[in-house]
N, C-alpha and C positions, 0 to 999 in steps of 0.2 A: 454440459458445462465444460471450463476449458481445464485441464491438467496440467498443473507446473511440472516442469521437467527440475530435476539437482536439487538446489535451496531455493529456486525461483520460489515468490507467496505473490497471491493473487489477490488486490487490494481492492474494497468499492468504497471511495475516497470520499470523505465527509464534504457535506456540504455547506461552503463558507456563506456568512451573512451578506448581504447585499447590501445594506443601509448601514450610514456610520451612527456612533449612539446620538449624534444631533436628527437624525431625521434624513441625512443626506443619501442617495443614491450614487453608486460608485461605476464608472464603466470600470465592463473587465479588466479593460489594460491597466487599471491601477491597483484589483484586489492581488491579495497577497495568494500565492497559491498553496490552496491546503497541504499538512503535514500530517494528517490525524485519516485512519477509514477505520472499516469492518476487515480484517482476513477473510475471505472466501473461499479459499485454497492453498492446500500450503502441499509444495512439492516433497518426495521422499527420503529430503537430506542431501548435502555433500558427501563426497565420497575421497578421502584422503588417499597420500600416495600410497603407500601400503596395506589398502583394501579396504580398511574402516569404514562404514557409513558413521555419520554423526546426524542425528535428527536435528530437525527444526526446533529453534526455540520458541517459537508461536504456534498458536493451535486456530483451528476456524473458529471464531466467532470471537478470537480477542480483538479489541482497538489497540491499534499500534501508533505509534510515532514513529515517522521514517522521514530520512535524508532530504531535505527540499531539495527540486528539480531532479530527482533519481526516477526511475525503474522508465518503463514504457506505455505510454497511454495507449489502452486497446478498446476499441466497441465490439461488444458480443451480443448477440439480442436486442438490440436495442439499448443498452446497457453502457457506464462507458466503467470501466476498471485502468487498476496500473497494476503491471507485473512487474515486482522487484528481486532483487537477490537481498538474500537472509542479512546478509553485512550489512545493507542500508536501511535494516529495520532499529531504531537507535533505541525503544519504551515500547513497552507493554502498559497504557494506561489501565490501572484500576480504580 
């Protein structure tokens, strides 16, 4: 599996509906791109000037709310994830 490096967290990004509530089918280019996944890895915290680590405020396996258009789309496995920094994490849904 991949390891975040700093505050990096490693998202598997929810999958948006396809069909609008009428029935209709949407090409990609007009869904909205999700805002919501799984954590799958959360890196070992930032590291302040003065030596401090500060942990992550997300753990694996919460659903997060993060930044539309943030972090970086990556394939692992077959897999597709986004790796973000901790600031573009804006909710923790419960």
């Amino acid at each position: 599996m991949l390891k975040p490096l700093s505050d990096r967290v490693i998202i598997e990004v929810a999958k948006e509906e396809e069909k609008t509530v009428g029935g209709i089918v949407l090409a990609s280019a007009a869904k909205e791109k999700p805002q919501t996944g799984n954590v799958i890895a959360v890196g070992e915290g930032r590291v302040l000037e003065n030596g401090t680590k500060v942990p992550a405020d997300v753990k694996v396996g919460d659903t997060v709310m993060f930044e539309k258009y943030s972090g970086t789309e990556v394939k692992y496995e077959g897999n597709d994830y986004l790796i973000v920094s901790g600031k573009d994490i804006i909710a923790i849904v419960e």
